[in-house]
C-alpha positions in Angstrom: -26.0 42.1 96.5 -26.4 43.2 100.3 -26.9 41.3 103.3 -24.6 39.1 104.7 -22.2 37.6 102.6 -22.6 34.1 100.9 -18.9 32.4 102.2 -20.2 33.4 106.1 -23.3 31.7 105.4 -23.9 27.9 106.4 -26.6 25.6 104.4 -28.2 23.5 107.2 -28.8 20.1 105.7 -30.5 18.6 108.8 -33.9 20.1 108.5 -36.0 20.9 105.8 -36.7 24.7 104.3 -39.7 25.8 102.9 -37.9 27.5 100.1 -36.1 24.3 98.8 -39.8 21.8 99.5 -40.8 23.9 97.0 -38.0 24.0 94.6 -39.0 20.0 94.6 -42.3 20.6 94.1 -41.3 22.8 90.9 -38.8 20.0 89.9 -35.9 21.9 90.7 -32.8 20.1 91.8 -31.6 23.1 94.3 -33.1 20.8 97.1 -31.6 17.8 100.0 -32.8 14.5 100.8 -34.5 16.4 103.6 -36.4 18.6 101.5 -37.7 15.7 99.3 -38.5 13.6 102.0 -41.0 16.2 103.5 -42.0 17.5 100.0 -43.3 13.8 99.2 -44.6 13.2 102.7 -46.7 16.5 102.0 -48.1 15.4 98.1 -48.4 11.9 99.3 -50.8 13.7 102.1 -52.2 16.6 100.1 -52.6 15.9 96.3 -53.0 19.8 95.3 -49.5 20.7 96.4 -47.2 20.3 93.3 -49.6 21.9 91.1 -50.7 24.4 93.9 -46.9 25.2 93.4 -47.2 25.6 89.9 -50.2 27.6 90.1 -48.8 30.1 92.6 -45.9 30.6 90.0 -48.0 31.1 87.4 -50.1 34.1 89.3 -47.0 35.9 90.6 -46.0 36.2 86.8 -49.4 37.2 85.7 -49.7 39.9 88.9 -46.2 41.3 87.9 -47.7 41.8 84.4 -50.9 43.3 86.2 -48.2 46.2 88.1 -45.7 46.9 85.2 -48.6 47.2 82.7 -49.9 49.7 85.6 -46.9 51.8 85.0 -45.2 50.1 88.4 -41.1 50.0 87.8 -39.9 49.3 90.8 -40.6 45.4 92.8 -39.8 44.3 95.8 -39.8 40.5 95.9 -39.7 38.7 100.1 -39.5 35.3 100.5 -38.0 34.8 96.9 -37.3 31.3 96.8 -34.7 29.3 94.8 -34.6 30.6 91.1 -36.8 29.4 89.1 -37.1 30.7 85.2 -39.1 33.4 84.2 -37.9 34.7 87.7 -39.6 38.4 88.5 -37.4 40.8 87.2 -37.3 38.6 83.8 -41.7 39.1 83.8 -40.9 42.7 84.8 -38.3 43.8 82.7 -39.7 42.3 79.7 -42.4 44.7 79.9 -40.6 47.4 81.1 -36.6 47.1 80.5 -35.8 50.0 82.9 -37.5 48.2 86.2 -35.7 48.0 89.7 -35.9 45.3 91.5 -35.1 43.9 95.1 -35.3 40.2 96.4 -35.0 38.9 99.7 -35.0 35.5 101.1 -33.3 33.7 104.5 -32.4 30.6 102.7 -28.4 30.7 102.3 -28.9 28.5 99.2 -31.5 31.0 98.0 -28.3 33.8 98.2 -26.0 30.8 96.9 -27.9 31.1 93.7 -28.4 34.8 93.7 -26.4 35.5 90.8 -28.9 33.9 88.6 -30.7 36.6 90.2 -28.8 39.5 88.8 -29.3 38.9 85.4 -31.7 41.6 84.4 -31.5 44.3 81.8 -28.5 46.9 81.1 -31.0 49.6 81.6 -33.1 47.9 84.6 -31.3 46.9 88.2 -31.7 43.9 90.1 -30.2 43.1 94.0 -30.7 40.6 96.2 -31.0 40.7 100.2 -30.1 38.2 102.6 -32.5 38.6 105.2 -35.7 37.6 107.1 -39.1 38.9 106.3 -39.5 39.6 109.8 -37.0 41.8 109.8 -38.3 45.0 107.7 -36.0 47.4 109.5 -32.9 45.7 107.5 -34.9 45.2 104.0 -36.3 48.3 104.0 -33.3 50.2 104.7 -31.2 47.7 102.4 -34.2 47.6 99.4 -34.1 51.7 100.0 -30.6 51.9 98.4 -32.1 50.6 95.3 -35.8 51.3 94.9 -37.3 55.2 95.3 -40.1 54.7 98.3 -41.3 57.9 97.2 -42.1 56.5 93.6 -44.9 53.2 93.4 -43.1 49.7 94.4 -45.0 46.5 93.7 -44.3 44.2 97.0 -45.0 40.5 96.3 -45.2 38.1 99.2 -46.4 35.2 97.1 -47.0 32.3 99.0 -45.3 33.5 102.1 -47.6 34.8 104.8 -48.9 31.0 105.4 -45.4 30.5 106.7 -46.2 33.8 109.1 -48.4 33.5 112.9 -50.8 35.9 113.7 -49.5 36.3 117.4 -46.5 34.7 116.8 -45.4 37.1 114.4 -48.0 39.7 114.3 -48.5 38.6 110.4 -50.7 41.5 109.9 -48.9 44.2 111.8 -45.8 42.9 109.9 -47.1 43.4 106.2 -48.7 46.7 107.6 -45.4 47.8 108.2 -44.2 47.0 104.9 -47.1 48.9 103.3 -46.8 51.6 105.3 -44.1 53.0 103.5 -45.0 52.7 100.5 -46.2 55.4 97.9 -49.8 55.8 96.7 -49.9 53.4 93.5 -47.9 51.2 95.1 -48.8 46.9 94.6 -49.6 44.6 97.0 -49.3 40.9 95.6 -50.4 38.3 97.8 -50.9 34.5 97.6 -51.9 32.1 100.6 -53.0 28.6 101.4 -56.4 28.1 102.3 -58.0 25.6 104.1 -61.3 26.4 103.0 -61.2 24.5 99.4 -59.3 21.3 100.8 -60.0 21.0 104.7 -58.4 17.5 105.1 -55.7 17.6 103.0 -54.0 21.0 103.9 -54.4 20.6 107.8 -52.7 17.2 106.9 -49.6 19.1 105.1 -50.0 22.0 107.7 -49.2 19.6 110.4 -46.2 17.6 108.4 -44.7 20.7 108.2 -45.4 21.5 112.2 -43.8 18.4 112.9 -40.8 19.1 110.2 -39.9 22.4 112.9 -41.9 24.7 109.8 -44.5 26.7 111.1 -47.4 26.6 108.6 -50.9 28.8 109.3 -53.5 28.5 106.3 -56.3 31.0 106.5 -59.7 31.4 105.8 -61.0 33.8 103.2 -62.2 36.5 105.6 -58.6 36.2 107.5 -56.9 36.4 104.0 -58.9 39.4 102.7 -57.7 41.0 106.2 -54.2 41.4 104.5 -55.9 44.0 101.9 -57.5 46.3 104.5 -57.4 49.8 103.7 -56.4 49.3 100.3 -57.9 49.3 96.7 -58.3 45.6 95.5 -58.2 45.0 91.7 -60.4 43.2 90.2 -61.8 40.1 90.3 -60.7 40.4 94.3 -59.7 37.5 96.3 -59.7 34.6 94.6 -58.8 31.2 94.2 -55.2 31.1 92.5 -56.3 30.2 89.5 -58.9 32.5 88.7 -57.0 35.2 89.6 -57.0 36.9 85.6 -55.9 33.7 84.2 -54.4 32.9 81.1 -55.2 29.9 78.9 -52.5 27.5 80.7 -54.5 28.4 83.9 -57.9 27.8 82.1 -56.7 24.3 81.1 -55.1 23.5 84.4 -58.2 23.8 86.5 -59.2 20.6 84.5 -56.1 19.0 87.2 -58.5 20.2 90.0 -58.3 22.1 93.2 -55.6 24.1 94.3 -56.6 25.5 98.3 -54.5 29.1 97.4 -56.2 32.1 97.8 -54.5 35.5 95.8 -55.0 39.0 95.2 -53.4 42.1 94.3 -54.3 45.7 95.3 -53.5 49.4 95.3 -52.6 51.9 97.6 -54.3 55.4 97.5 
């Protein structure tokens, strides 16, 4: 594990954190009153969330299946989240026992729990980084002492960028940088909140978790498809969530109705 060290590293109970609303939302118990307050503010105001939550799980495992069955053996997971089994390397190193790979997440109780993290296969590695997405300098350089950049890396930043500002952050300059460095037949795996399928109800959430001190951007499907430029999308595109290659729990669950998540997942060449 690299990054800064759990015991230095305080949990700040006063204010909610994205990572621990969503635990909630997954019916995890890795959450605070704070966290279920806002989490049930948000459902109570957008009626998609939990099983938007659910759906975006779903697709990450289904994407990771997508890269390793692509010969991919190396992920790098940002913006992690609290564990939540099958985690990543479990999808990954089922299909392929020898994969590497690298999580990263700024929630101290997300590197409270990262031993659950570290569980992969004898002949497979697994580490986790403390650190901010907006900080690729340090991930990079910490991710680089596990995972060959010279050799394909699936990056997954599932459900993430709607957390991310276009000027604010520069969003797209920021997962440009990430790709940057990354070798030809290299993954990019990338879900978002939309709010082109559910107008009312995700500006409602979106401005809950404004008020909560959370910045929240949902994008439109032009603005979403932006985050692919320059690269090879795999079929079928940008989608809704749960069209994205779906198994038969997906198939069923559209019956639930509609989740406002975009996804996609493409190449480099």
């Amino acid at each position: 594990m690299t990054g800064s060290d759990a015991t230095a590293v305080q949990i700040d109970t006063s204010r909610p954190h994205p990572a621990r609303v969503y635990d909630w939302w997954l019916g995890g118990k890795d959450n605070y009153p704070v966290d279920e307050e806002l989490a049930r503010r948000i459902l109570a105001a957008d009626g998609t969330a939990v099983r938007g939550a659910r759906a975006n799980r779903r697709f990450m495992h289904r994407a990771v299946r997508t890269a390793a069955e692509a010969g991919v053996r190396q992920f790098l997971d940002i913006g992690t989240g609290i564990p939540t089994e099958p985690n990543l390397h479990q999808v990954a190193q089922t299909a392929a026992p020898e994969t590497r790979v690298v999580y990263a997440d700024n929630d101290p109780i997300v590197l409270r729990h990262a031993q659950a993290l570290l569980q992969g296969t004898p002949e497979g590695s697994t580490d986790y980084i403390h650190a901010d997405v907006r900080d690729p300098g340090t991930i990079l350089r910490l991710a680089g002492e596990s995972l060959d950049f010279d050799r394909p890396v699936a990056l997954s930043l599932v459900a993430l960028t709607h957390y991310l500002g276009d000027e604010e952050d520069d969003v797209y300059g920021l997962v440009r940088r990430y790709v940057d460095v990354l070798a030809p037949g290299s993954h990019l795996i990338l879900s978002q909140v939309t709010q082109d399928l559910s107008p009312d109800g995700v500006a409602a959430a979106a401005e809950l978790f404004r008020r909560s001190g959370t910045p929240f951007y949902p994008r439109t499907l032009p603005e979403f498809s932006r985050f692919f430029d320059g690269l090879e999308l795999l079929g079928p595109g940008v989608i809704p969530v749960y069209g994205w290659r779906p198994d038969p729990e997906d198939v069923t669950a559209q019956a639930e109705g509609v989740v406002p998540v975009y996804a996609g997942v493409a190449v480099k060449n």
